[in-house]
Each structure stands twice: as structure tokens, then as C-alpha cells.
Kinemage of the C-alpha trace (Angstrom):
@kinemage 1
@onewidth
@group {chain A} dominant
@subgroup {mainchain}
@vectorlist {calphas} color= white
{ca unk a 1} P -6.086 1.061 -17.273
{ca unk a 2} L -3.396 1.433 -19.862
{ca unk a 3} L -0.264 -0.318 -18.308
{ca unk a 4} L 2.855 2.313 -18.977
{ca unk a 5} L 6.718 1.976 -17.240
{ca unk a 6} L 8.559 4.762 -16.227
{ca unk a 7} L 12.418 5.351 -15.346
{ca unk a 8} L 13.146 7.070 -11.942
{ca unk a 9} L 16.996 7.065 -11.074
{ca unk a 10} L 17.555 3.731 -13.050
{ca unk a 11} L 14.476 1.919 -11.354
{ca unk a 12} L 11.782 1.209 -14.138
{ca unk a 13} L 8.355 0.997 -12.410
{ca unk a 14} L 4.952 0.412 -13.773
{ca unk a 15} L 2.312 2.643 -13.573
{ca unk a 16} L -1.340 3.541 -14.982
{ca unk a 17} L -2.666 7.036 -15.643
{ca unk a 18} L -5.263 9.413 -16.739
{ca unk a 19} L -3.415 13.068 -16.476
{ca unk a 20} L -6.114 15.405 -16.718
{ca unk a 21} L -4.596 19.467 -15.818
{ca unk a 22} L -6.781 21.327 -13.639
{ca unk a 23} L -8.179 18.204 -11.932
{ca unk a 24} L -7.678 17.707 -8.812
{ca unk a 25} L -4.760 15.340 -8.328
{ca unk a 26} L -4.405 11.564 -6.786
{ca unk a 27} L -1.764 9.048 -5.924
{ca unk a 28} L -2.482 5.383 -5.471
{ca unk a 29} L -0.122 2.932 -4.317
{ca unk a 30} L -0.838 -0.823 -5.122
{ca unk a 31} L -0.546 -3.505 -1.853
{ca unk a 32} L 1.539 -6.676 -1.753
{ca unk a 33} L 1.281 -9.454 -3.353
{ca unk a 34} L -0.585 -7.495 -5.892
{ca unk a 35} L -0.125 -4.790 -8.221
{ca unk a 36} L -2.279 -1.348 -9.275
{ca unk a 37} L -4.547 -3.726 -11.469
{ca unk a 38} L -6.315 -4.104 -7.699
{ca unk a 39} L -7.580 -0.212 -8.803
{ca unk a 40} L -9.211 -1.386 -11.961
{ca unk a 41} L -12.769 -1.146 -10.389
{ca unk a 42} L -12.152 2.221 -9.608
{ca unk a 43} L -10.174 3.577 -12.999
{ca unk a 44} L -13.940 4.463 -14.859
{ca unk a 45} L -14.615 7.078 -11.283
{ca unk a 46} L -11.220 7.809 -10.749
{ca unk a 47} L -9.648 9.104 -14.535
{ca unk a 48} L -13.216 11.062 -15.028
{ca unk a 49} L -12.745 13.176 -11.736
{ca unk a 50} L -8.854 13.670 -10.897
{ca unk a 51} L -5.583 13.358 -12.304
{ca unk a 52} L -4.444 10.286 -10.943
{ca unk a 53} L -1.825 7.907 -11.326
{ca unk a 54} L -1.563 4.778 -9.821
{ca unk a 55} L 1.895 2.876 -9.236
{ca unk a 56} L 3.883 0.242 -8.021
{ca unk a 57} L 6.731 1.071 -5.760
{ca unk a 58} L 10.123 -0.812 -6.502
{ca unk a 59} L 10.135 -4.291 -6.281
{ca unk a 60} L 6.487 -4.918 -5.840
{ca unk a 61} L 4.242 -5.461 -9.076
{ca unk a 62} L 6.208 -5.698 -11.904
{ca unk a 63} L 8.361 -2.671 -11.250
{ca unk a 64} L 12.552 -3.204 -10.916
{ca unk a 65} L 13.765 -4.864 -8.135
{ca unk a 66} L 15.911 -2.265 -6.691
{ca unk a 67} L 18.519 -3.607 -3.706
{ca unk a 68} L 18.858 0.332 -2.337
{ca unk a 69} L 15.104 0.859 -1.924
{ca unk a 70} L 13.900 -2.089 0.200
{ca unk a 71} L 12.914 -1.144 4.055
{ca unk a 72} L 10.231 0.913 4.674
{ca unk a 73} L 12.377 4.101 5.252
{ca unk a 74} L 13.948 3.465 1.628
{ca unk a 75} L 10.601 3.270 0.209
{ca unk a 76} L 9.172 6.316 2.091
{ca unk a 77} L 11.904 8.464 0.616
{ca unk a 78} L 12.067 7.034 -3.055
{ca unk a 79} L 8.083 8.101 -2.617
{ca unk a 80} L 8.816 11.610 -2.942
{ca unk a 81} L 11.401 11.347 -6.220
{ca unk a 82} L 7.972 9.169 -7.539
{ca unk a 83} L 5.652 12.108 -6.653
{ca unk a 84} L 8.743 14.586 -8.204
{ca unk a 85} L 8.869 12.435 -11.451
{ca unk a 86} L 5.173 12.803 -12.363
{ca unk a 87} L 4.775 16.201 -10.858
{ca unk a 88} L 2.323 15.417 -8.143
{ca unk a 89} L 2.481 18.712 -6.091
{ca unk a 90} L 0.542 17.951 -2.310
{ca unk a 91} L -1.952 15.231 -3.652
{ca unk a 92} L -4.183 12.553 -1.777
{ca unk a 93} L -2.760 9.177 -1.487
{ca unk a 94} L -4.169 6.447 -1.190
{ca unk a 95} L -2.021 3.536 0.341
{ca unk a 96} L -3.279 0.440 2.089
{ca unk a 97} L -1.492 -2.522 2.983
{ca unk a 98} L 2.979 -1.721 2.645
{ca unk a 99} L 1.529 1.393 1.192
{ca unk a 100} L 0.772 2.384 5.099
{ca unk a 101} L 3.903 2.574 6.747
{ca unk a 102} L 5.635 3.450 2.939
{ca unk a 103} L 3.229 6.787 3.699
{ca unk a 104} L 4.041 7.158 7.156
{ca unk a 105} L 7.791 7.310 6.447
{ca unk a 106} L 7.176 9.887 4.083
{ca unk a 107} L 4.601 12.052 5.660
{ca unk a 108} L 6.623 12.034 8.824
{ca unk a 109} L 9.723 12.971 7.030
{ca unk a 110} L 8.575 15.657 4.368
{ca unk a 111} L 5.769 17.350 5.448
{ca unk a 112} L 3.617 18.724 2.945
{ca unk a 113} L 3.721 16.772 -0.067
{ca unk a 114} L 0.838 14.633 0.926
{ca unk a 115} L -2.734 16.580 1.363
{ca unk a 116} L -4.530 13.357 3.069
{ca unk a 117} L -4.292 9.918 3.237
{ca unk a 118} L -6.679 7.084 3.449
{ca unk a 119} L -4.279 4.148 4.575
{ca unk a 120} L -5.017 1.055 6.595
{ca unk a 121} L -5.070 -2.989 6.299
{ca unk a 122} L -1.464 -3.026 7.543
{ca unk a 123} L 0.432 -2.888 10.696
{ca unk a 124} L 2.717 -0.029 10.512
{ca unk a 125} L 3.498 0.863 14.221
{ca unk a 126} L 4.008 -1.451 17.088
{ca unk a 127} L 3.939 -3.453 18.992
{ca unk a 128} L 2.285 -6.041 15.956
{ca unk a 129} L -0.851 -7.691 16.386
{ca unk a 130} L -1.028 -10.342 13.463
{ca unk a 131} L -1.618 -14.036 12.542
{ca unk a 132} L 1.142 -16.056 12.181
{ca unk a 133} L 2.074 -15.936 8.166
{ca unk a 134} L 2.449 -12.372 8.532
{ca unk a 135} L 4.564 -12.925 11.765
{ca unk a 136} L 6.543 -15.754 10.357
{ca unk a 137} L 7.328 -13.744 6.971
{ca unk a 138} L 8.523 -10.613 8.955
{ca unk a 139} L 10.676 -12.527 11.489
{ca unk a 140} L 11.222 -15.713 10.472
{ca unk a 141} L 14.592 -16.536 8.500
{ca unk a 142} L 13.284 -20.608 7.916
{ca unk a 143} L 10.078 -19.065 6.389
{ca unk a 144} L 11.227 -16.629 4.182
{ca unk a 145} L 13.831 -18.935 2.920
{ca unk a 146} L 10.918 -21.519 2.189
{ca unk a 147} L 8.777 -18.626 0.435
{ca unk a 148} L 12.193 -17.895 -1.889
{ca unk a 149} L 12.737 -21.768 -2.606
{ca unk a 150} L 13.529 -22.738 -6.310
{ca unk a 151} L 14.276 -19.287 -7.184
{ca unk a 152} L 11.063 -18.204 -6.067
{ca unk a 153} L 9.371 -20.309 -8.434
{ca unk a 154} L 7.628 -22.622 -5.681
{ca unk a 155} L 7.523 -20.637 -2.522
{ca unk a 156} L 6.161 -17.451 -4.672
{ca unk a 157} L 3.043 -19.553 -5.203
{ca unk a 158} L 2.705 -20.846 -2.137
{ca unk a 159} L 3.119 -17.365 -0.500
{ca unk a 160} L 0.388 -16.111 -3.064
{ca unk a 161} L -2.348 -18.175 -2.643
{ca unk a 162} L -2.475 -18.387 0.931
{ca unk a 163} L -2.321 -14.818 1.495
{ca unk a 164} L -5.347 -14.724 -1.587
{ca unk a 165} L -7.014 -17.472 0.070
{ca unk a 166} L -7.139 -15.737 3.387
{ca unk a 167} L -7.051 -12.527 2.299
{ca unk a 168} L -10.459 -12.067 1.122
{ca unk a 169} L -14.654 -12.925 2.368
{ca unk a 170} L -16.333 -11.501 -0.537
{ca unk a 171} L -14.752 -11.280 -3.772
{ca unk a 172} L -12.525 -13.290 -5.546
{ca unk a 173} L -9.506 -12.437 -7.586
{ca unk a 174} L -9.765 -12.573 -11.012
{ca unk a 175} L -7.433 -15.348 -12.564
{ca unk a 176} L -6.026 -12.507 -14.705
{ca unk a 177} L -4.870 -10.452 -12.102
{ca unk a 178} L -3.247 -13.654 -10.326
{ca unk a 179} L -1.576 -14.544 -13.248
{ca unk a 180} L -0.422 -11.064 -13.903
{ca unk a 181} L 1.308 -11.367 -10.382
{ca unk a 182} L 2.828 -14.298 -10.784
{ca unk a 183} L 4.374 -13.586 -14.086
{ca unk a 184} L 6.651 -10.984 -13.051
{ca unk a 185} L 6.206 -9.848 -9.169
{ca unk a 186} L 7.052 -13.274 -7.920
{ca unk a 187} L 10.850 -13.461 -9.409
{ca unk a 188} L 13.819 -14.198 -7.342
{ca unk a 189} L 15.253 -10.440 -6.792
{ca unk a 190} L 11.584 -8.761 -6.725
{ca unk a 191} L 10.519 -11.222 -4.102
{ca unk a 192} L 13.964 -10.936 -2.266
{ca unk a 193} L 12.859 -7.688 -2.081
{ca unk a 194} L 9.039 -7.562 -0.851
{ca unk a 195} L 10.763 -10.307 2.037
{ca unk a 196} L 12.879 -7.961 2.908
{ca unk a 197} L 10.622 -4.950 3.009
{ca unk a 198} L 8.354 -7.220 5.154
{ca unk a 199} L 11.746 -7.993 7.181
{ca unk a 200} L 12.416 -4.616 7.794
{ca unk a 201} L 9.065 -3.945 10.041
{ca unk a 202} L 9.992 -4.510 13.364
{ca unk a 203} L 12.560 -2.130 13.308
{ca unk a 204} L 10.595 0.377 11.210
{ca unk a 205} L 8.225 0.287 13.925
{ca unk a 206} L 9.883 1.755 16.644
{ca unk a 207} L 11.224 4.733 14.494
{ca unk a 208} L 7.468 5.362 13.134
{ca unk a 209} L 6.104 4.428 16.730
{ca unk a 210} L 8.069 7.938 17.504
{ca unk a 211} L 7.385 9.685 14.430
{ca unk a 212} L 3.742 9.286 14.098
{ca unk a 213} L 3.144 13.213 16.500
{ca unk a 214} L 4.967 14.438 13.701
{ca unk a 215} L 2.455 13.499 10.992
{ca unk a 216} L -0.280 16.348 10.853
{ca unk a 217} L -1.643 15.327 7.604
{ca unk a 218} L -5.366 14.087 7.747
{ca unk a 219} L -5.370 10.279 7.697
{ca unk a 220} L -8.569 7.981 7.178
{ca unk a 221} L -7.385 4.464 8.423
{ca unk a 222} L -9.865 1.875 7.083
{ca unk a 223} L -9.188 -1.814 7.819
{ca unk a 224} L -11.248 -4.735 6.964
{ca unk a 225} L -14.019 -6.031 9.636
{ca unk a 226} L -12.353 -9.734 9.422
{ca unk a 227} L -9.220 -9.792 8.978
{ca unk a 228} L -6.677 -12.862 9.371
{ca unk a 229} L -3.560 -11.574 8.747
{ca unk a 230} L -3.247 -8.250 10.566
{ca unk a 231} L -5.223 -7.480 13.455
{ca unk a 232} L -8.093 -4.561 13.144
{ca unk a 233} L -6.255 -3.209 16.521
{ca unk a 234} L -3.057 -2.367 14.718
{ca unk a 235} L -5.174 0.337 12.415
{ca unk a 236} L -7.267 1.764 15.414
{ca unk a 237} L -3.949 2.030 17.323
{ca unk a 238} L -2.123 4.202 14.531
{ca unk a 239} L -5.456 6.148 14.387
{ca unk a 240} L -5.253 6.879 18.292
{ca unk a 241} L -1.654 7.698 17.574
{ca unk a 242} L -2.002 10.104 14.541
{ca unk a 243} L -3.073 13.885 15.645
{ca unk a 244} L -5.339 14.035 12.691
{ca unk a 245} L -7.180 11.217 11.732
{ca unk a 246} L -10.314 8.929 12.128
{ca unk a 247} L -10.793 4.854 11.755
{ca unk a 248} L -13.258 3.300 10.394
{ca unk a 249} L -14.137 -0.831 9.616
{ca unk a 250} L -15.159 -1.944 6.736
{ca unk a 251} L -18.137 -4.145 7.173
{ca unk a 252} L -17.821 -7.610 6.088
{ca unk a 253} L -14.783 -7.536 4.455
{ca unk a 254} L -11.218 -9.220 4.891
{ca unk a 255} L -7.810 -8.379 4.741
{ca unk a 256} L -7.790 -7.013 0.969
{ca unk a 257} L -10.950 -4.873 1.985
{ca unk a 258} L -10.057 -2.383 -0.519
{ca unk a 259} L -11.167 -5.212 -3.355
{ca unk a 260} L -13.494 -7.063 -0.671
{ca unk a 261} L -15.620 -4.109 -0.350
{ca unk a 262} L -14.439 -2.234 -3.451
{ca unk a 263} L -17.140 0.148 -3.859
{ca unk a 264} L -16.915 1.267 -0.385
{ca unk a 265} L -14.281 1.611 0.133
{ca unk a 266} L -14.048 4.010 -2.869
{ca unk a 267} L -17.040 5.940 -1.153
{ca unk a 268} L -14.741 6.187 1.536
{ca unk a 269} L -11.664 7.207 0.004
{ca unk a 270} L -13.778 9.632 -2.269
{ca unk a 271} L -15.792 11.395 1.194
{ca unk a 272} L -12.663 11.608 2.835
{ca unk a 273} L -10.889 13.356 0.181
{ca unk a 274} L -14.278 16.081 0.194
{ca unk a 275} L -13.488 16.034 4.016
{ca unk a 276} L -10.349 17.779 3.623
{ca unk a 277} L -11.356 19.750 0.996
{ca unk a 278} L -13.872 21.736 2.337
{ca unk a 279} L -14.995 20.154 5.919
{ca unk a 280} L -13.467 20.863 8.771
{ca unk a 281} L -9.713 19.287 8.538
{ca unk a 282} L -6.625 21.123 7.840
{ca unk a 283} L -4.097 19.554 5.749
């Protein structure tokens, strides 16, 4: 994956790509606290067969902190001047963890610039089933302040490796790809902002709790078998919500099932997209 940056509207983000016209085209967002090096497994498949590009949305994974697109309705609408800027007319997305309810937003508010959408690992509508770091960093001001102590420097850390040390069953992270986090995502202003995006969810909720009829667009909402920070209920609860999609676990695998499970879940992502193609689905 050749690591690029990109300007949209004065926010630099970073981004990987392999832009091949005529190819069917693909959008991957990267989760938090991670970046799109979390699609390297996949980069060999993935740049062969589509056009992708994979990115991080502000604030999260080395791109610009950006203080105007924080919540999850600020990123949900900066998605579409990302799909604008690299000319991604209706593609699939791929979108787990704040990817989810980043997607939602969008979907519910523009349709028809996303074909499908595999999504899941997160809890985008409510009420919120979760552990208690995920609680504590979405409503608690003590916590958050503790996770942005020293400038970030401390509480970054802290805030990475127990969501890495929970977060997985199977694989391991790859010092590289911690490091890579913590040399840029885990700044003052960038993690201001993933707190705040986090901060933003119970709100959010409600408005996407209403919003989710609205969302036509076939969704595939995995979500890993064990997971400790979000609970497996709040993806089969979206799914029950959505008028077009289907759940489905992913055996033995954790929160970051997406790298837990890696290969299937790219099975997944890669069936689903077929799916819509030419099965059954409408987009």
C-alpha cells in the first residue's frame, strides 16, 4: 500500500490506492484507533480486482484534525466531498467500527452514492449495549480527560493498548502498525477529535435510530463472535432495523474481527459485493 495525502477543503487526509478505470470501484474506511494499514492483508486481492481506495476520515489515522468535521453527522457529510474528490460514483463501502454510523449518516442522507455496504463491529443506533471503556469514553467527561492527559502523550497509550489488548482473540497487531498509530493519530487535536466523535454517539443515535427506514441500500453487518467492547446485539439490532440487509458473526473473532478473522471477513465483504451485483438485492 503506497501511503499518499490528499487536500479536501483544507483537510489533508491520508489515503492508499490502486485506480484501475473500468474496474469495478471500492471505498474502505479505516476503524479507530487504527488507520487503513488494518487493509494491508487485503491490498494484493483488492488493487488486482477493483479500483479502490482506502482512507482515513479527518482526525482519525494520520489525516488533519479538523474541529468542523467531528460528530458523526459531520463525518457522514464530509464522506460524500471524499467520494466527490476521488470520483467514486455509487461504489461499495466498506466501513466497520466509526466507519458504521459515519455510513449510516451518509446513506440516510444522500441516497445513492453508496451501492452496498458491509459495516458492523460498532454500535451505531441505540439504545448502546457495550462494556464499560466504550461507555466511559462516550459519556464520561473524567475519562476522556484522563485519555487526553499530557497532551495526549500518556492517555493516547493507555487508550491504545487496552482497546488492542481487548480488541482482538486471534491475531496480533503488528508493532509497525502500532507504532504507525501512535506517531501521528494519537496527538492532542486528532485525539480531541476521535473523543469527541465518540462523544457525539448518544445523540447521533436517536437521529439514526429514526433514519435507519430511510436507508435502502443493501447492508451486510458483520460483527465479531466475542466481542468486549460493543455488544454483538447492537449489529443484529441495526440489521433488524435496516430494510435491506443481513447479519452475520464472525466465528471466533473479537472486536477488530475485520483483522481477527481477516481472510473472512474479506470472503465476506467480497460475496456480498457479488450479492448485489447480480443476486437478488437491489441497490
Amino acid at each position: 500500500m503506497k501511503l499518499e495525502f490528499k487536500n479536501i477543503e483544507g483537510t489533508r487526509l491520508r489515503f492508499a490506492a490502486s485506480r484501475n478505470p473500468g474496474k469495478p470501484q471500492l471505498i474502505l474506511l479505516s476503524p479507530q484507533p487504527q488507520s487503513i494499514l488494518v487493509s494491508r492483508n487485503w491490498w494484493t486481492k483488492l488493487e488486482h480486482d477493483f479500483d479502490v481506495v482506502a482512507v482515513n476520515l479527518p482526525t482519525h489515522g494520520h489525516s488533519d484534525a479538523a474541529r468542523h468535521v467531528t460528530t458523526v453527522s459531520q463525518q457522514g457529510e464530509f464522506l460524500g466531498r471524499i467520494l466527490d474528490r476521488f470520483s467514486l460514483d455509487n461504489p461499495p463501502l466498506v466501513g466497520p467500527d466509526v466507519g458504521t454510523p459515519t455510513a449510516l449518516c451518509h446513506m440516510a442522507d444522500t441516497p445513492g452514492r453508496i451501492k452496498s455496504a458491509t459495516l458492523g463491529d460498532a454500535g451505531s443506533i441505540g439504545p448502546l449495549n457495550e462494556q464499560a471503556m466504550f461507555r466511559w469514553t462516550c459519556t464520561s467527561r473524567l475519562f476522556q480527560l484522563m485519555i487526553l492527559a499530557s497532551g495526549g502523550l500518556i492517555g493516547s497509550r493507555v487508550y491504545t493498548a487496552c482497546a488492542n489488548a481487548i480488541g482482538y482473540r486471534n491475531a496480533r497487531p503488528p508493532a509497525e502498525i502500532l507504532r504507525d498509530y501512535r506517531q501521528k493519530s494519537t496527538d492532542f487535536n486528532r485525539l480531541r477529535g476521535q473523543i469527541g466523535f465518540l462523544e457525539s454517539y448518544p445523540s447521533e443515535q436517536q437521529c439514526l435510530s429514526q433514519d435507519c427506514s430511510k436507508i435502502t441500500v443493501p447492508v451486510q453487518g458483520l460483527h465479531g463472535e466475542y466481542d468486549l467492547l460493543i455488544a454483538v446485539s447492537n449489529s443484529w439490532r441495526l440489521h433488524k432495523q435496516l430494510p435491506n440487509s443481513r447479519f452475520g458473526l464472525v466465528e471466533n473473532a473479537a472486536h477488530f474481527s475485520y483483522k481477527d478473522s481477516h481472510q473472512v471477513y474479506l470472503e465476506r465483504i467480497l460475496a456480498w459485493i457479488d450479492l448485489v451485483d447480480f443476486g437478488d438485492l437491489m441497490p
